[in-house]
C-alpha positions as CSV (number, residue, x, y, z in Angstrom):
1,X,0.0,0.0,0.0
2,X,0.8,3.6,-1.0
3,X,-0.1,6.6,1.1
4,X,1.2,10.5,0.6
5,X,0.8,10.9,4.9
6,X,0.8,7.9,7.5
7,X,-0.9,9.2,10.4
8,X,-0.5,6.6,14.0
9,X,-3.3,7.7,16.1
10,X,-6.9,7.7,15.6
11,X,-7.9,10.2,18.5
12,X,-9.1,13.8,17.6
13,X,-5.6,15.2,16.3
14,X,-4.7,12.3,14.0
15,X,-8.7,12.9,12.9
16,X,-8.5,16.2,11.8
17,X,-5.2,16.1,10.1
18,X,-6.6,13.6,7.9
19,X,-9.6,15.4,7.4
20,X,-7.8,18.6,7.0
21,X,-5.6,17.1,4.1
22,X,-8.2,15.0,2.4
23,X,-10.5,18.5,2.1
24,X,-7.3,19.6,-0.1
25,X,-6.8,16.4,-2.2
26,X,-3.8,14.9,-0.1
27,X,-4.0,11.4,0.9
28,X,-3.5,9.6,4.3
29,X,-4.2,6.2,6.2
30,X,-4.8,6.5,9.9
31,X,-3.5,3.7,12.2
32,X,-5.4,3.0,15.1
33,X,-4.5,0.6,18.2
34,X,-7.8,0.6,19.7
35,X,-11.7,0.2,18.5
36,X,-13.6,3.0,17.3
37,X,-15.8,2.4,20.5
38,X,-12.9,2.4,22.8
39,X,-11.7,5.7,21.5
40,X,-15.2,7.1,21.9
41,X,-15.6,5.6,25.2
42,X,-12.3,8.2,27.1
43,X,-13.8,11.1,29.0
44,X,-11.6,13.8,28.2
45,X,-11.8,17.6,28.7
46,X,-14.3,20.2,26.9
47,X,-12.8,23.4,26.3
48,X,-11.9,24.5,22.8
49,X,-10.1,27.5,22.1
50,X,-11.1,29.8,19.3
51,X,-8.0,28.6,17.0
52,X,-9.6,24.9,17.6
53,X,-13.0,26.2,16.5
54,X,-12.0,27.7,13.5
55,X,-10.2,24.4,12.5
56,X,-13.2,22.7,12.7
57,X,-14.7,25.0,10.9
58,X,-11.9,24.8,7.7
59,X,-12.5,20.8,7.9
60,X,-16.3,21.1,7.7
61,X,-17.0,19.3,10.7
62,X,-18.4,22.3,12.7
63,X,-21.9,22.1,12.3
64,X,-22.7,20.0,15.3
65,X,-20.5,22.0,17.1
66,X,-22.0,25.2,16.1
67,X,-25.3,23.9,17.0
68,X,-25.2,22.2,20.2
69,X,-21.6,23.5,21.9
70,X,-21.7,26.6,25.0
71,X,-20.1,29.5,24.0
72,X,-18.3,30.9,27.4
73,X,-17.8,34.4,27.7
74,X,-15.5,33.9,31.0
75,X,-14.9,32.5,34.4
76,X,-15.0,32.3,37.7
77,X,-12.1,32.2,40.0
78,X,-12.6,31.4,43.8
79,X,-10.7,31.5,47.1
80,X,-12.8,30.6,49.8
81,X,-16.2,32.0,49.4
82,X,-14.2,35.1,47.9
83,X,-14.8,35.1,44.1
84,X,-14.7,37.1,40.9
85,X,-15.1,37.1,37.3
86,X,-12.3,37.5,34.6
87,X,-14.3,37.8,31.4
88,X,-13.0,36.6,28.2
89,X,-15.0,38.9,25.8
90,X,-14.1,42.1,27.3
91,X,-10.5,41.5,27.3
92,X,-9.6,39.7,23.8
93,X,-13.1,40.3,22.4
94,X,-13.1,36.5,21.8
95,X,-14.9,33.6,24.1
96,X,-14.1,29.5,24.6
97,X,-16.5,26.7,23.6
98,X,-17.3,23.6,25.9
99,X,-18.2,20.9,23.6
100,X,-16.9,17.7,24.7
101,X,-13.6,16.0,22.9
102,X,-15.7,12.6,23.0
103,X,-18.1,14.9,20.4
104,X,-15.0,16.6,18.8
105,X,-13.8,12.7,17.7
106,X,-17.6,11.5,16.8
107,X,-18.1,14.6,14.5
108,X,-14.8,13.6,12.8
109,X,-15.5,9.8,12.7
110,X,-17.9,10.6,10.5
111,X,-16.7,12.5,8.5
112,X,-13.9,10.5,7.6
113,X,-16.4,7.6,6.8
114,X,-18.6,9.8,4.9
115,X,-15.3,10.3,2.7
116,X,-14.5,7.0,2.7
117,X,-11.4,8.1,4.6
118,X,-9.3,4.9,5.6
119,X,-8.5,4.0,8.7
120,X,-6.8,0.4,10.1
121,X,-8.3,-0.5,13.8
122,X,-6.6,-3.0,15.9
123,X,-3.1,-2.4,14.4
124,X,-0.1,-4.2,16.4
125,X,3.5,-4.1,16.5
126,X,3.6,-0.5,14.2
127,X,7.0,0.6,13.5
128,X,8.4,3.9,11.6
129,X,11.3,2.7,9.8
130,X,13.5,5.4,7.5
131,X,12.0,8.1,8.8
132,X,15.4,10.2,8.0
133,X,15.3,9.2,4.5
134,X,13.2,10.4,1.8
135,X,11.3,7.3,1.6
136,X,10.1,6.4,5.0
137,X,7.7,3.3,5.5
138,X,5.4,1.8,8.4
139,X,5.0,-1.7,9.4
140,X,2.7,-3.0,11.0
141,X,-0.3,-6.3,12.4
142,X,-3.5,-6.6,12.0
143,X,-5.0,-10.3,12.6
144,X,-1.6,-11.9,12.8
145,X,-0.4,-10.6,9.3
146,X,2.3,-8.0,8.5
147,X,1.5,-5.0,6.6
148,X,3.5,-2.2,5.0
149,X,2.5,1.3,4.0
150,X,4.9,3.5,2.2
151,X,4.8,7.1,2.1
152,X,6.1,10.8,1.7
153,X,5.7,11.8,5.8
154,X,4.5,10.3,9.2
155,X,2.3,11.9,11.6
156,X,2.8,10.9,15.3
157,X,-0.1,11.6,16.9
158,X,-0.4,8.1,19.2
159,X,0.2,10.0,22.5
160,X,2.7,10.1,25.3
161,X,2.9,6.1,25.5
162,X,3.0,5.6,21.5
163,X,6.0,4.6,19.5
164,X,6.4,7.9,16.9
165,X,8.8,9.8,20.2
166,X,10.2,6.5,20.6
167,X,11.4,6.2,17.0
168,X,13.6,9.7,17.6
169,X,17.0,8.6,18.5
170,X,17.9,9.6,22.1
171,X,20.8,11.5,20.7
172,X,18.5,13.6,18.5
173,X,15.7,14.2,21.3
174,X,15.8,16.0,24.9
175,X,13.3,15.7,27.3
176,X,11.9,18.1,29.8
177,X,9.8,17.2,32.6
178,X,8.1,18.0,35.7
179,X,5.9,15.6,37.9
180,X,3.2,17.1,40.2
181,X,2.8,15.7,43.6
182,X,-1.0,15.3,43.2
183,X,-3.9,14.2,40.6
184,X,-7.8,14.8,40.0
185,X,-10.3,12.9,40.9
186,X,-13.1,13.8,38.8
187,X,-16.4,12.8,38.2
188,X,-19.2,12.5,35.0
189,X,-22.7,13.5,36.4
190,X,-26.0,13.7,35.0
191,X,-26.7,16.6,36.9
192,X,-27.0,20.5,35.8
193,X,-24.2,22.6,35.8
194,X,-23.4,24.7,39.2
195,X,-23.1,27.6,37.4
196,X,-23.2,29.3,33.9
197,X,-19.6,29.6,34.0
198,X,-16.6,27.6,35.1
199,X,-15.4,27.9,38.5
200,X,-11.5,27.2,39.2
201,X,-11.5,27.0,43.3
202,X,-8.7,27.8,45.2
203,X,-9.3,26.3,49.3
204,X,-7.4,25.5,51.7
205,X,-8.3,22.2,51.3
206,X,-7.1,22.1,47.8
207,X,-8.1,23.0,44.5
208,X,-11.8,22.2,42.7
209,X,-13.2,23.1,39.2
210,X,-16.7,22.7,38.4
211,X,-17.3,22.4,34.7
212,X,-19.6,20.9,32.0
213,X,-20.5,19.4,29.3
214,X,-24.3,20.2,28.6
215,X,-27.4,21.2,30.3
216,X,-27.6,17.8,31.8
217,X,-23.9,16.6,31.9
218,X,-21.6,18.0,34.4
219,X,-17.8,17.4,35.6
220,X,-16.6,18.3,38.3
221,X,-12.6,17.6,39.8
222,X,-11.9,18.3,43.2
223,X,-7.0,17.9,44.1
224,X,-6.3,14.9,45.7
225,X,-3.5,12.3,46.6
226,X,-1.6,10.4,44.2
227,X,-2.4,7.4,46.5
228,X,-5.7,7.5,46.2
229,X,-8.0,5.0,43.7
230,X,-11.2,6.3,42.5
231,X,-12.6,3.1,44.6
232,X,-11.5,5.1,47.7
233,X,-13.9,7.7,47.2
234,X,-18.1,7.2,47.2
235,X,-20.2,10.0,45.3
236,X,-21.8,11.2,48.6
237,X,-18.0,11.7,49.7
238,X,-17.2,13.6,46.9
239,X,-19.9,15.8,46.8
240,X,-19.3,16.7,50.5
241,X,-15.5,17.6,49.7
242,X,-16.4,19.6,46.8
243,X,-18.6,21.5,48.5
244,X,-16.5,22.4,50.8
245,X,-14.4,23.8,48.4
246,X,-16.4,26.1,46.5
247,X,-18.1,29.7,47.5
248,X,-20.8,28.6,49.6
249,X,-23.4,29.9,47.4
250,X,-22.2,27.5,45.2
251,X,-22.7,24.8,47.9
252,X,-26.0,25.5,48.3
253,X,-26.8,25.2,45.0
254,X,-25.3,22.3,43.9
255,X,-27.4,19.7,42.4
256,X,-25.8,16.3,43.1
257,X,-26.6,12.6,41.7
258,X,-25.0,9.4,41.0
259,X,-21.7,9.4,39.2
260,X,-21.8,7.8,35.6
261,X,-18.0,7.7,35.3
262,X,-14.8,8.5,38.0
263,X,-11.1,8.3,37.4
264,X,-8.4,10.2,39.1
265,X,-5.5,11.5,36.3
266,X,-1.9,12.5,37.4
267,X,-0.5,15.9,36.6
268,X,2.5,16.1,34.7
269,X,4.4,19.0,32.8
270,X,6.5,16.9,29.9
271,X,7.8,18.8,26.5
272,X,10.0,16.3,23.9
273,X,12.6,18.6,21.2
274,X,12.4,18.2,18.4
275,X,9.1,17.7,17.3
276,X,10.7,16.7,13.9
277,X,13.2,14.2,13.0
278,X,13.2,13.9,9.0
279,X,10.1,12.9,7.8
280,X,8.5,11.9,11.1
281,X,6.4,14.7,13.0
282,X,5.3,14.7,16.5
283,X,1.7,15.6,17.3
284,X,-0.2,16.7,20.6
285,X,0.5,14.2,23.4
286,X,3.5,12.2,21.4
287,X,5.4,15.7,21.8
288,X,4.1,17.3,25.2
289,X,1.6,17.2,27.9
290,X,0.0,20.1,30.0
291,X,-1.6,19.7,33.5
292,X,-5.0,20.2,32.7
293,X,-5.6,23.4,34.6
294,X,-5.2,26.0,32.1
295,X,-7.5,23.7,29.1
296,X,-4.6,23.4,27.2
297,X,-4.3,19.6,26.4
298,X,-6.3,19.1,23.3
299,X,-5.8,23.0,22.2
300,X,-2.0,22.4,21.9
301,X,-2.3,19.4,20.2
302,X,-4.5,21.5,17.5
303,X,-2.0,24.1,17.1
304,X,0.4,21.5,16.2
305,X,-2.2,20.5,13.6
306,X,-2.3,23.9,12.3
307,X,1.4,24.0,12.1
308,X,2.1,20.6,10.2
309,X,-1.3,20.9,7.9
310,X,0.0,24.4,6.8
311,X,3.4,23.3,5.8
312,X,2.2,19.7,4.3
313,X,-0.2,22.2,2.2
314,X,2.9,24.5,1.3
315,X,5.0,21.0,0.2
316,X,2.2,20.0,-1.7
317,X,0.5,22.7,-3.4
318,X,3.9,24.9,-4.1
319,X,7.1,22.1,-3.7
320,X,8.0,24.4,-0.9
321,X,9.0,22.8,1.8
322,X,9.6,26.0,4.2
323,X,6.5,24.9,6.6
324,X,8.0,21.4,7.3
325,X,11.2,22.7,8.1
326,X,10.2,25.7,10.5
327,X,7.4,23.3,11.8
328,X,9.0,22.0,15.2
329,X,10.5,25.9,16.1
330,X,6.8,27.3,15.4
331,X,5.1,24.5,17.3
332,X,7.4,24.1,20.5
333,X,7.6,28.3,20.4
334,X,3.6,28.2,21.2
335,X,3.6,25.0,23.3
336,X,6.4,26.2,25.7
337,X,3.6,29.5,26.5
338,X,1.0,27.1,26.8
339,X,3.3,24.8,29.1
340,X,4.0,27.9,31.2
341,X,0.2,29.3,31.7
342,X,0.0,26.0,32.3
343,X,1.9,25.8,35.4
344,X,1.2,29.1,36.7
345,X,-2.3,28.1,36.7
346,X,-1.2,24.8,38.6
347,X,0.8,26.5,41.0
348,X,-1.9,29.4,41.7
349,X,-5.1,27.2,42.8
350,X,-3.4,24.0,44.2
351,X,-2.0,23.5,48.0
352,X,1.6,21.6,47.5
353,X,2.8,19.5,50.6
354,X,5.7,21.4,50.8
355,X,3.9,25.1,51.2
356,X,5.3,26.9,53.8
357,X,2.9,29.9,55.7
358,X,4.7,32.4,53.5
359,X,3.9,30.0,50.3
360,X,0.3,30.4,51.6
361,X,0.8,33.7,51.8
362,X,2.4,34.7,48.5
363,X,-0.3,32.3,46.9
364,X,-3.4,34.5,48.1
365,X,-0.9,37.3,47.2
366,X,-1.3,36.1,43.6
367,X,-4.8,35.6,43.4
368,X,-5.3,39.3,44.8
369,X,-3.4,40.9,42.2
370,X,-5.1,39.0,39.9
371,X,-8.8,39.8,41.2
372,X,-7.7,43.7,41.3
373,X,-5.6,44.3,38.3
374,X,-7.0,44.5,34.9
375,X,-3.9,43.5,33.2
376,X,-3.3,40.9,34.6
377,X,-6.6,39.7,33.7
378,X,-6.1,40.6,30.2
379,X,-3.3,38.0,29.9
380,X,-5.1,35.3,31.6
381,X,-7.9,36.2,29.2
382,X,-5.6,35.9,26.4
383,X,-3.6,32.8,27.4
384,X,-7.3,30.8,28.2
385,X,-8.7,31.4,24.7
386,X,-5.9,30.9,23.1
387,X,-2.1,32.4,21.8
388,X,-2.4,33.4,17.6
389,X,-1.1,30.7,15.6
């Protein structure tokens, strides 16, 4: 088999490169480890920057989107029952949507069978081979036989555990990390939203965010120990921590119900240079990973789209291949911002085990200054909807 772009993931990056490329005439096959189903099935975050959006919208896979997704204008940041608003619209004069990445990868499913897109499920034992030749290939099982795919490029976009980082040579790549000494435990609810708007808690029993997915779909994450197992916790105990939480007006209000789905995620900080070695590029979580604080996990991984679809076009359409070359420097220049709003919006809401009373004190420092000044609301507002391209 003969492809122009090999692309090893099947989650919502890998799906709207594809789609992205087909809509100008450039083929790919997309490798997938898993089922359909199972990809479908992962509970992931909501929050689509404006940069997302309008690649959805150059892929034509927006109109679901546009339909049913909740425009936010802004939100809420608490410290105690102390709270305030930092509105998005007023200070870029641009907003963020909530529309789930579960809907995100459904709406480009099918588009990619309406095309007749194809994509190999249940692929084994995938390997990259020549990727710093012009004329890489990809191995790979499906049923017990070996198949090959030759192409022009590779897209890695199989995630942090995948093999398209793995296939860089550890004395090409450098890795950067930094391990946070907590997760989220956070549940799925068919319960309505708190509030109209998300609400990032700060408490000084740790952090909570109440967020949602619909009308009737909530999530909600309240800081707890890497030791713990979701198993550890019952809904009726984690209702009671989260309220405790959040404002108290928020308490009171909370509509609570059984849990439809629980999980506790680690948070890690983890960047990977280059995002390029020959004709292999490195995609969303194959490259980096963001604590989930500041939104930023999906929304990196679709600037990196924007940077490698751009640059693929550019090779294609003019034999210039300009894009591909700058495309790791432009990616890792916005993903490095993103890591660090990132982290500063880690380090501003969550209590660390090693805080000392000045800690405490410099924290609530922070969060002052940031209730009171107006630029330094404009550049959360900016960093939460999204750096330009």
């Amino acid at each position: 088999m003969r492809t122009q772009v090999v692309i090893i993931g099947g989650g919502p990056s890998g799906l709207l490169l594809s789609q992205l490329l087909h809509k100008q005439g450039i083929d790919t096959v997309v490798l997938e480890r898993k089922t359909r189903d199972y990809v479908l099935g992962r509970i992931r975050a909501g929050i689509l920057e404006v940069g997302f959006v309008d690649l959805m919208r150059q892929a034509g896979v927006s109109e679901r989107m546009d339909a049913e997704s909740f425009v936010h204008d802004g939100t809420v940041i608490s410290y105690g029952d102390e709270q305030f608003e930092i509105n998005f619209k007023e200070h870029t004069g641009t907003s963020v949507v909530v529309y789930g990445q579960t809907e995100v990868t459904r709406d480009l499913y099918d588009a990619r069978e309406a095309m007749d897109g194809k994509i190999v499920f249940n692929t084994e034992n995938v390997q990259i081979h020549d990727a710093d030749s012009d004329a890489p290939y990809v191995t790979y099982t499906v049923d017990g036989t070996e198949q090959r795919i030759d192409c022009d490029f590779v897209a890695g976009c199989d995630g942090f555990h995948g093999v398209s980082r793995q296939t860089i040579p550890l004395t090409v790549r450098k890795e950067y990390e930094k391990l946070y000494p907590f997760g989220w435990l956070g549940i799925l609810s068919e319960t309505p939203p708190v509030h109209e708007e998300l609400i990032y808690a700060a408490s000084d029993r740790g952090f909570a965010l109440c967020s949602m997915r619909n009308d009737n779909l909530s999530r909600y994450y309240i800081q707890c120990s890497l030791s713990d197992s979701p198993d550890d916790w019952t809904d009726e105990a984690f209702w009671q921590e989260l309220k405790r939480r959040i404002p108290a007006e928020h308490a009171e209000n909370l509509i609570t119900g059984p849990s439809i789905e629980k999980s506790i995620a680690p948070l890690r900080s983890f960047v990977t240079e280059p995002m390029r070695w020959g004709r292999l590029f490195l995609c969303g979580d194959a490259a980096h990973i963001v604590p989930p604080t500041g939104a930023k996990g999906l929304n990196t991984a679709a600037s990196d789209i924007h940077y490698l679809y751009t640059g693929l076009l550019q090779f294609y359409q003019d034999g210039d291949s300009e894009g591909i070359d700058s495309y790791s420097e432009k990616a890792l220049a916005r993903i490095w911002k993103a890591e660090r709003f990132s982290w500063w919006m880690t380090n501003l809401l969550h209590r660390f085990p090693d805080q000392s009373p000045f800690d405490l004190k410099m924290q609530a420092a922070d969060i002052a200054f940031l209730r009171d000044n107006h630029t330094a609301q404009s550049v959360l507002a900016q960093n939460y909807v999204g750096l330009p391209y």
